[in-house]
KESE-740552 format. One record per residue (C-alpha): chain; z, y, x; residue number from 1; residue in one letter. Coordinates in steps of 0.5 Angstrom, whole numbers, plus 500, padded with zeros to 3 digits. Layout:
BEGIN
["A",[Z,Y,X],NUM,"a"];
...
//
This chain:
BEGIN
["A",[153,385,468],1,"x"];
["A",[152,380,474],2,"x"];
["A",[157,374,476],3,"x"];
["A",[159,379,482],4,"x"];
["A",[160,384,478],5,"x"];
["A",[164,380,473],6,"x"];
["A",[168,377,479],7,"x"];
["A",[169,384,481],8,"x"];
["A",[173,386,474],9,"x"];
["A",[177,379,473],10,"x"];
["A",[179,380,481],11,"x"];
["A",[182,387,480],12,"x"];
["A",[186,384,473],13,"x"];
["A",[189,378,476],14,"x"];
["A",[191,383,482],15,"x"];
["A",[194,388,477],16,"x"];
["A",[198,382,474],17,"x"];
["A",[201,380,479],18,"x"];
["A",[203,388,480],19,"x"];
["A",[206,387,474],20,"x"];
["A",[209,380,475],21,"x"];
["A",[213,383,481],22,"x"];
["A",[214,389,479],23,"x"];
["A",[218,386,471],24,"x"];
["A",[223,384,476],25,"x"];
["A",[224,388,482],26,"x"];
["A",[225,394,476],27,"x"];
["A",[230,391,473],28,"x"];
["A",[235,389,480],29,"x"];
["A",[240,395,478],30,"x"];
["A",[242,390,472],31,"x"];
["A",[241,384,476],32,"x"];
["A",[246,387,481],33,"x"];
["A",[251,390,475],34,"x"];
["A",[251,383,471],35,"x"];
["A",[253,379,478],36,"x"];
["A",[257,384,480],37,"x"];
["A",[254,383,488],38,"x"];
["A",[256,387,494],39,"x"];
["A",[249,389,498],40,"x"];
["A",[250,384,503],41,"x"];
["A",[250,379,496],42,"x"];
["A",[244,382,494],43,"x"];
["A",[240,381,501],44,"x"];
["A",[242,374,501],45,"x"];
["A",[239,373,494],46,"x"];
["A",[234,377,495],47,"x"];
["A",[233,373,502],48,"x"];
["A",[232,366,498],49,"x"];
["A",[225,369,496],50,"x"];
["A",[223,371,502],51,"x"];
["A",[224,364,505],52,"x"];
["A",[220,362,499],53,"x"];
["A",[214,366,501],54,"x"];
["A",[215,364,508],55,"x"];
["A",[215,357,506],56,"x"];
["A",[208,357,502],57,"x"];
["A",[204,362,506],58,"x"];
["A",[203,358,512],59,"x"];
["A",[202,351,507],60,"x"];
["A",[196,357,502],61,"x"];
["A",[189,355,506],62,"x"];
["A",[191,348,506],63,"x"];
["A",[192,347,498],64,"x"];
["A",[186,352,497],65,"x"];
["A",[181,348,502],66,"x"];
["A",[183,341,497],67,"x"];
["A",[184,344,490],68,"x"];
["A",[181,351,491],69,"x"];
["A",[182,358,490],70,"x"];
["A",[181,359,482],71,"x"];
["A",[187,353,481],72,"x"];
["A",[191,355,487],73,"x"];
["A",[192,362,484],74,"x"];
["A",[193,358,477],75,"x"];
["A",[198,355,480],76,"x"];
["A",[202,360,484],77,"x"];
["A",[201,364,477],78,"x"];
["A",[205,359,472],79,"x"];
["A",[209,357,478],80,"x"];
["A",[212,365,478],81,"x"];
["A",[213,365,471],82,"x"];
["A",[216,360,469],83,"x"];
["A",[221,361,475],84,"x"];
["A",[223,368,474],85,"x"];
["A",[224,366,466],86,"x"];
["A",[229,362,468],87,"x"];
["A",[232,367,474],88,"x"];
["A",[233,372,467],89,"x"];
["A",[238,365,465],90,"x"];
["A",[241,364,470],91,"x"];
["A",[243,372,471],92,"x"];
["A",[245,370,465],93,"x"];
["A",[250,365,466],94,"x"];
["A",[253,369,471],95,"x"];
["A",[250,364,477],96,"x"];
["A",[248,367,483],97,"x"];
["A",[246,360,487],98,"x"];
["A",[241,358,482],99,"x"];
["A",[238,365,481],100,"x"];
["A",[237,364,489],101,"x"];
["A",[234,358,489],102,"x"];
["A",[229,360,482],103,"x"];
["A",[227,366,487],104,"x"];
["A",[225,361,492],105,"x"];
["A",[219,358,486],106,"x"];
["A",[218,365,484],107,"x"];
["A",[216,368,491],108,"x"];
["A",[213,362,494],109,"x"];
["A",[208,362,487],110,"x"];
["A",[207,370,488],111,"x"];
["A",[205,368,495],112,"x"];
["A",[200,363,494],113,"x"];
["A",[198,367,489],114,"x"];
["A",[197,373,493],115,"x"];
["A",[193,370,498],116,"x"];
["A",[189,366,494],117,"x"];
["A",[187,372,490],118,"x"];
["A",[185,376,496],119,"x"];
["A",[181,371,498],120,"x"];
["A",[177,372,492],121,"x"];
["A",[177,379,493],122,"x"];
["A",[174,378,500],123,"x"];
["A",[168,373,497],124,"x"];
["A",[166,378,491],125,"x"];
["A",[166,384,497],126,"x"];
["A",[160,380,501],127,"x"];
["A",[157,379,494],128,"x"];
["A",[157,386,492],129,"x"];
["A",[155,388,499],130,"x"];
["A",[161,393,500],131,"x"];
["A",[168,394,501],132,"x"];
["A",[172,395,495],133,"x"];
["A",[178,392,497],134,"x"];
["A",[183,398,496],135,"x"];
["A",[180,398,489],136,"x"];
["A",[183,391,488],137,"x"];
["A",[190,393,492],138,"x"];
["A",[190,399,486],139,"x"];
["A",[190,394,480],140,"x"];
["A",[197,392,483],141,"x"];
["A",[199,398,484],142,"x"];
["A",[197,400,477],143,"x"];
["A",[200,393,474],144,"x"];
["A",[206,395,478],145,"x"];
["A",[206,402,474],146,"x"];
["A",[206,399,469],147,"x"];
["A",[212,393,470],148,"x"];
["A",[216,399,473],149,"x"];
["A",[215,404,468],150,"x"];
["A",[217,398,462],151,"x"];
["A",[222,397,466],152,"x"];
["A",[225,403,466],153,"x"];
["A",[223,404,458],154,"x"];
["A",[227,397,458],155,"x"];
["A",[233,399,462],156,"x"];
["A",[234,406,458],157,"x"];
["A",[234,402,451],158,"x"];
["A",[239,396,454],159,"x"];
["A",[234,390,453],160,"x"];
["A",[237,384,455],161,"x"];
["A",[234,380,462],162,"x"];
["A",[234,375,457],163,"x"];
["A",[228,378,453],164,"x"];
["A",[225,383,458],165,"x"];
["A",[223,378,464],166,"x"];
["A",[221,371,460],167,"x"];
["A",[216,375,455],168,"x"];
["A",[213,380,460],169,"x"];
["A",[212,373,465],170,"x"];
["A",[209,369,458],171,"x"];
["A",[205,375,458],172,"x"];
["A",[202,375,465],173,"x"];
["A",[201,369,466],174,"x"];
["A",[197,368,459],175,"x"];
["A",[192,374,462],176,"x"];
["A",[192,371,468],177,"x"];
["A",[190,365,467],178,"x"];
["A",[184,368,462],179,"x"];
["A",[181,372,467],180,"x"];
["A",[181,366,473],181,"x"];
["A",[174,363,468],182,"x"];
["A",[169,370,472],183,"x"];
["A",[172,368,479],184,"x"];
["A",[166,367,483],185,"x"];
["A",[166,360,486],186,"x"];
["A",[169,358,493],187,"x"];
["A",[164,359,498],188,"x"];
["A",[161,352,501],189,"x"];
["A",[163,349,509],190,"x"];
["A",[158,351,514],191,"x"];
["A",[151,346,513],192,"x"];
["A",[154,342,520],193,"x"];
["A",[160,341,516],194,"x"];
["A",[164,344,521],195,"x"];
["A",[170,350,519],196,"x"];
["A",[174,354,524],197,"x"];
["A",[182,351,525],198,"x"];
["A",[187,353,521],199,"x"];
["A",[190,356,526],200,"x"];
["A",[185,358,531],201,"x"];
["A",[186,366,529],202,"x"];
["A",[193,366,532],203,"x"];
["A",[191,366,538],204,"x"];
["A",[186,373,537],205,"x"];
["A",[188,379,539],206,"x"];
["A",[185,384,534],207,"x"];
["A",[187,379,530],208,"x"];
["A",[195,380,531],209,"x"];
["A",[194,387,532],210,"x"];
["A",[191,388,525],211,"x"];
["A",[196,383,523],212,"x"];
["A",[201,389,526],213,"x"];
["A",[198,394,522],214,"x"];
["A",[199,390,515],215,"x"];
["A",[206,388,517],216,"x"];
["A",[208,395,518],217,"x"];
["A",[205,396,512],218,"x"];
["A",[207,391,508],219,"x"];
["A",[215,393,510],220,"x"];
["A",[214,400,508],221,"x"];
["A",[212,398,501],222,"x"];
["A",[217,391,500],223,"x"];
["A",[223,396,501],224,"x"];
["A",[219,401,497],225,"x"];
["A",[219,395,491],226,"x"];
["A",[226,392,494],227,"x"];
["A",[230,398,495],228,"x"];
["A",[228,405,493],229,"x"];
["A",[232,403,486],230,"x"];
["A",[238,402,488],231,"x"];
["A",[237,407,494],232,"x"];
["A",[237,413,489],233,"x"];
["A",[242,409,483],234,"x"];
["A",[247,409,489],235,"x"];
["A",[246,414,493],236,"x"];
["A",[245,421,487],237,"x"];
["A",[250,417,482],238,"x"];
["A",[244,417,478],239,"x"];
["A",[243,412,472],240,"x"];
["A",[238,405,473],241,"x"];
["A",[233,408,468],242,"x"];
["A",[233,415,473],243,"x"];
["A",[232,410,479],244,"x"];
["A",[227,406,476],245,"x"];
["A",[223,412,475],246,"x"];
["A",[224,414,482],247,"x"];
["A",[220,407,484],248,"x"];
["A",[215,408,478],249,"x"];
["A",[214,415,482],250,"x"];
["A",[213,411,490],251,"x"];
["A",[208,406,486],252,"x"];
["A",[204,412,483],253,"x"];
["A",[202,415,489],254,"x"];
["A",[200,409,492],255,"x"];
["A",[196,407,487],256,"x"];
["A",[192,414,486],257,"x"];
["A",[191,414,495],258,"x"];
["A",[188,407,494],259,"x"];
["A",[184,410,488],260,"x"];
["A",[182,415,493],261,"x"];
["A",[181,412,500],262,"x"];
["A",[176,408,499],263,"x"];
["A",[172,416,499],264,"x"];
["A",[176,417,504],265,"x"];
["A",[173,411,509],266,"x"];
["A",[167,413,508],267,"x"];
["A",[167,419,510],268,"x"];
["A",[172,419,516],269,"x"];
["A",[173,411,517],270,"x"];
["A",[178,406,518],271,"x"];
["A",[182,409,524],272,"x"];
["A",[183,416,523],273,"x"];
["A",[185,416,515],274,"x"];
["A",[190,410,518],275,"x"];
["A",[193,414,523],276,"x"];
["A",[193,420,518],277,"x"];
["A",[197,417,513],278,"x"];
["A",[202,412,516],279,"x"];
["A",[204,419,519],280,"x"];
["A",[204,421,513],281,"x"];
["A",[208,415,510],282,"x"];
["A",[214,416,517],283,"x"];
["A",[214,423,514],284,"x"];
["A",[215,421,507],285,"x"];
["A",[220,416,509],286,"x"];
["A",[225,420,512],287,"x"];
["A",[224,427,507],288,"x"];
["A",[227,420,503],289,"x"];
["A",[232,418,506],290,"x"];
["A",[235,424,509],291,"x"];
["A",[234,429,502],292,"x"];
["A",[240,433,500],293,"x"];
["A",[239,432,493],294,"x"];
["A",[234,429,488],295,"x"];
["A",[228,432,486],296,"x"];
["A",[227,433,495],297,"x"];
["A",[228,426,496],298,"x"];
["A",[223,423,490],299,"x"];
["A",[218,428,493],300,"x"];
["A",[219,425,500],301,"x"];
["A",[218,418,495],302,"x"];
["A",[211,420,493],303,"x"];
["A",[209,422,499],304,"x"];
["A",[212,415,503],305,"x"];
["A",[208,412,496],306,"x"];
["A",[201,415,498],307,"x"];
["A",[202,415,506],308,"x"];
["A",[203,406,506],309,"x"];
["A",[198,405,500],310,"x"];
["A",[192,403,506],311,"x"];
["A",[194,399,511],312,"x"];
["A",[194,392,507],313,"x"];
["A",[187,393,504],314,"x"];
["A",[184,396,510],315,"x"];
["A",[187,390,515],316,"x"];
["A",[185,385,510],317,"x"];
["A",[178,388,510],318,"x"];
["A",[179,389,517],319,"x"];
["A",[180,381,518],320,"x"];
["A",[174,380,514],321,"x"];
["A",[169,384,517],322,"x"];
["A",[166,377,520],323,"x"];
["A",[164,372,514],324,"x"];
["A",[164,366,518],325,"x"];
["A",[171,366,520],326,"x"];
["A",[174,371,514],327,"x"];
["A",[178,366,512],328,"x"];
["A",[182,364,517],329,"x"];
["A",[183,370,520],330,"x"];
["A",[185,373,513],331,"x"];
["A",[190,367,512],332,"x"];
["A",[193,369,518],333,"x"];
["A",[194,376,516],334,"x"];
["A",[196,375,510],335,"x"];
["A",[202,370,513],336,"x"];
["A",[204,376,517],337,"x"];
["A",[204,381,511],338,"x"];
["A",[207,377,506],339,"x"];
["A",[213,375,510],340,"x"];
["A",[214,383,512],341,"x"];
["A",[213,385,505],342,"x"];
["A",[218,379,502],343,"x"];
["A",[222,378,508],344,"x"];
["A",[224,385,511],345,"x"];
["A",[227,388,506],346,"x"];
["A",[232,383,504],347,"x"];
["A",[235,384,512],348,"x"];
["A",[235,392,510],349,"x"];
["A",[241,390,505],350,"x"];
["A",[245,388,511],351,"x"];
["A",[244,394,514],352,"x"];
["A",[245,397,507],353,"x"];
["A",[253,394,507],354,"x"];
["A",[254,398,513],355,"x"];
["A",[251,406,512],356,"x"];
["A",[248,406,505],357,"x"];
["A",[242,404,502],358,"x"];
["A",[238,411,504],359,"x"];
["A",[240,410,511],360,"x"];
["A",[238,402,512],361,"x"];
["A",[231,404,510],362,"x"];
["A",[231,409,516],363,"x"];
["A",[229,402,519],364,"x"];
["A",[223,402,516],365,"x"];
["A",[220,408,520],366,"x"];
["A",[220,403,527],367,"x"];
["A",[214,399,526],368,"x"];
["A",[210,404,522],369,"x"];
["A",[211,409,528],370,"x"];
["A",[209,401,533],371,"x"];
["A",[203,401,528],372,"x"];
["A",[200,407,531],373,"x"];
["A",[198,403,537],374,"x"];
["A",[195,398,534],375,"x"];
["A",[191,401,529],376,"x"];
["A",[185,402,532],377,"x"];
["A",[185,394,532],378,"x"];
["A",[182,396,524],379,"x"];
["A",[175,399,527],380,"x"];
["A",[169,395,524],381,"x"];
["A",[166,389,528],382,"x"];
["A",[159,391,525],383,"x"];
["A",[156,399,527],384,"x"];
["A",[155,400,520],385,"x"];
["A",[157,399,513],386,"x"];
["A",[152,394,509],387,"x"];
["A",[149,398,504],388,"x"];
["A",[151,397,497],389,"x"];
["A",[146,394,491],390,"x"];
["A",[146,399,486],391,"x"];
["A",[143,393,481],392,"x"];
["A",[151,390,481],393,"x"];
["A",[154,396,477],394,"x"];
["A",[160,399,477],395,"x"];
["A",[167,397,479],396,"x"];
["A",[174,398,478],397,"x"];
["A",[177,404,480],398,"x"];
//
């Protein structure tokens, strides 16, 4: 097995792990929310504390990755997360909101750090395996993210304490994590003049922020998904926390099996015309949710949300990264536009949530998929044809 390959593998890891990290704790906010007794309007604004976390880190990532570089910068944002959201669960268990708040500041502005830097990984092992295989690593989140959803629900229905639950699935990942950093590939080398592109010369490039655009509406459509989907169908069907952790396993299900899949579906019809496919799919799936009568109408309409939001952030992230030569700016300012909508936007839905319910506000969602369309050919390679892959690199993750 080649260093690429190995990359490849350890990438893919690290991605499911932190799928897994998020996901421990968005599965179990049913309980979160029972424990403090919170209104929705309580739980956005605790929800928005780890947004304005993430919002702090992203911009402040490029610039800790070009001094310790990005193997210890997601090393950092990984111990950072865990230990943050290990004590979150004591706090919840203290009953005391305003220090679950501020923990969830750490907890997200780590997974922020984290997030980017690992996709930046991913964008070095692309170029050394001469293909694009970036959906494959979004589909090791989404399988981490299974996973935590899917041990959350197990854990909801057995009434295991935050207390146990959340501390041993954070000392778990992060173990596993912290293993696979040893296979990345090594940070590439400044140019042979010494000269780098301007942290922030990639704001000001139209495709840029038209690619930003496509990951923004993406990001939103699956943060709400992670956030809200839950809750939206304890509250909305009177159904039990385990049924509305089952609901979020079904979304992130979906995304996963797209992101296994469309990476064939790239190849053979490109990026413009599967985007624009399933982000109508993804409007559509959102409004069979939101608007269903009953249940098992409404957890369709969340398999087909799931699989039409699966492409957008992997596409716009290798989108971002077509030219080697200005990957990472470029990357670092996508990042920061689809971070902040993932982690920042759903809380926001929360205050909507107070006024017509949690399924109405998520509504909301549909605006900026409906505006990505525009942007979506911004997604077209710069290069007229793909880099053919090496078949001396072996297998990849699927």
């Amino acid at each position: 097995m080649t260093p690429a390959t190995r990359a490849a593998w350890a990438t893919f890891a690290v991605f499911a792990f932190a799928g897994l990290g998020l996901s421990t704790w968005l599965a179990r906010l049913p309980a979160v929310r029972d424990a403090l007794a919170l209104r929705p309007a309580q739980m956005g604004l605790i929800l928005l504390a780890g947004s304005i976390g993430s919002t702090v880190a992203l911009p402040l990532t490029g610039w800790v990755i070009q001094r310790i570089g990005i193997r210890r910068t997601v090393g950092g944002g990984v111990l950072t997360m865990s230990l943050a959201l290990s004590l979150a669960a004591v706090a919840v268990a203290r009953g005391e909101p305003v220090l679950l708040a501020a923990l969830l500041f750490l907890a997200f502005g780590g997974a922020a750090v984290w997030d980017v830097a690992m996709n930046l990984q991913g964008t070095l092992v692309e170029q050394a395996l001469g293909r694009s295989i970036m959906p494959r690593f979004h589909a090791g989140y989404s399988l981490g993210t299974i996973l935590g959803a899917v041990l959350g629900a197990a854990a909801a229905r057995l009434g295991v304490p935050l207390l146990v639950h959340i501390p041993v699935a954070a000392a778990l990942l992060a173990g596993g994590a912290l293993t696979s950093l040893r296979c990345f590939l090594p940070d590439r080398p400044p140019p042979d003049d010494g000269a780098r592109p301007g942290a922030f010369s990639a704001w000001g490039e139209r495709r840029t922020l038209l690619v930003g655009v496509v990951v923004l509406a993406a990001g939103l459509a699956e943060g709400a998904a992670n956030d809200w989907v839950a809750l939206a169908v304890v509250d909305g069907f009177d159904e039990s926390n385990a049924t509305g952790a089952l609901a979020f396993a079904l979304f992130v299900t979906a995304m996963t099996l797209m992101r296994v899949v469309g990476t064939r579906l790239l190849e053979r019809h490109g990026r413009v015309v599967v985007l624009l496919s399933s982000t109508m799919a993804a409007v559509l799936g959102l409004g069979v949710f939101t608007l269903a009568p009953g249940l098992p109408l409404a957890l369709g309409g969340a398999v087909l949300w799931g699989a039409g939001a699966a492409l957008g952030f992997p596409v716009g992230m290798s989108a971002a990264s077509d030219d080697p030569a200005r990957a990472a700016v470029r990357l670092s300012v996508v990042s920061t536009i689809g971070y902040t909508a993932f982690i920042a936007g759903p809380p926001l839905l929360g205050l909507l949530a107070e006024q017509h319910g949690y399924r109405l506000a998520l509504l909301f969602v549909a605006l900026p998929l409906l505006a990505s369309l525009v942007a979506i050919p911004a997604t077209r390679p710069l290069a007229p044809h793909p880099i053919p892959a090496d078949p001396r690199e072996g297998s990849l993750p699927a």
